[in-house]
C-alpha positions in Angstrom: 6.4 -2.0 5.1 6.2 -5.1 3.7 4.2 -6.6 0.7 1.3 -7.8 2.9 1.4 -4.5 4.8 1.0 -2.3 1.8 -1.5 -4.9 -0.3 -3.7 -4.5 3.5 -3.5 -0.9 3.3 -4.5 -0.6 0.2 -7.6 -2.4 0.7 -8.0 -0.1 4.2 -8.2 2.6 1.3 -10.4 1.2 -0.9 -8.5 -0.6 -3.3 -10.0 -3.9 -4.8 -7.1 -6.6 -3.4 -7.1 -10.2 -4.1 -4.9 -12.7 -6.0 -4.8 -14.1 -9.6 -3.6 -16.8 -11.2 -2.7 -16.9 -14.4 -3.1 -20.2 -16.5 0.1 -21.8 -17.6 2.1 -19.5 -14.8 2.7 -21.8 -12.0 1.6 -19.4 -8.5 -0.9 -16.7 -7.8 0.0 -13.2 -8.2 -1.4 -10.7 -5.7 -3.8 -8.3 -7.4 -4.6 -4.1 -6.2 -7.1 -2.4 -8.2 -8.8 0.6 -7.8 -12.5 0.9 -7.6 -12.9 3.7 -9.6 -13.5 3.8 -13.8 -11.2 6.8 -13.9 -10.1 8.9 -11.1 -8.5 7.3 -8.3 -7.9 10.1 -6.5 -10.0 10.0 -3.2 -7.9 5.7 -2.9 -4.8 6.6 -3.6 -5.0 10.1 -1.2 -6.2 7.7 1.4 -3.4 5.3 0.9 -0.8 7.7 1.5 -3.2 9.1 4.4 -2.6 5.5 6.0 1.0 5.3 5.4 1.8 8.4 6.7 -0.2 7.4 9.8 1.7 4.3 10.3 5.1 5.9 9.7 4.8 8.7 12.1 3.0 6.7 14.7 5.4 3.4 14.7 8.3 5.5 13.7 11.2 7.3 15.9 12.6 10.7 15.1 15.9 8.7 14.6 14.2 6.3 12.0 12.6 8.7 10.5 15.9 10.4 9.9 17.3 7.4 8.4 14.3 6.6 6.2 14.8 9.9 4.9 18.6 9.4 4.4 18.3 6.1 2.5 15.3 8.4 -0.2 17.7 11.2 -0.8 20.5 8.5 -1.3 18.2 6.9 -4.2 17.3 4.0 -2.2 
């Protein structure tokens, strides 16, 4: 997934998204916060709900054998 993939599923979940800029730091920096004071349980479970979902509908049994090569190698 890319950056904009994962910052848009995030706010699928329920994540506060948006961008920042910081004064005297030239650019914005993209911003995922959860809604919650504490326990951010219920967004994050939904997150990985969402990525699993998009792995195992977009993904071949082949890719998904690779994907899982390249974690076990460390990257």
């Amino acid at each position: 997934m890319t950056k904009d993939e994962i910052i848009e599923t995030a706010r699928k979940a329920g994540f506060l998204t948006g961008k920042i800029d910081y004064a005297g730091i030239e650019g914005a920096y993209d911003v995922v916060q959860s809604r919650a004071t504490g326990n951010m349980l219920a967004e994050l479970t939904k997150f990985a709900e969402l990525v699993e979902q998009r792995y195992f509908v977009a993904t071949t049994p082949a890719e998904l054998d690779a994907v899982f090569a390249r974690i076990e190698a460390g990257g």
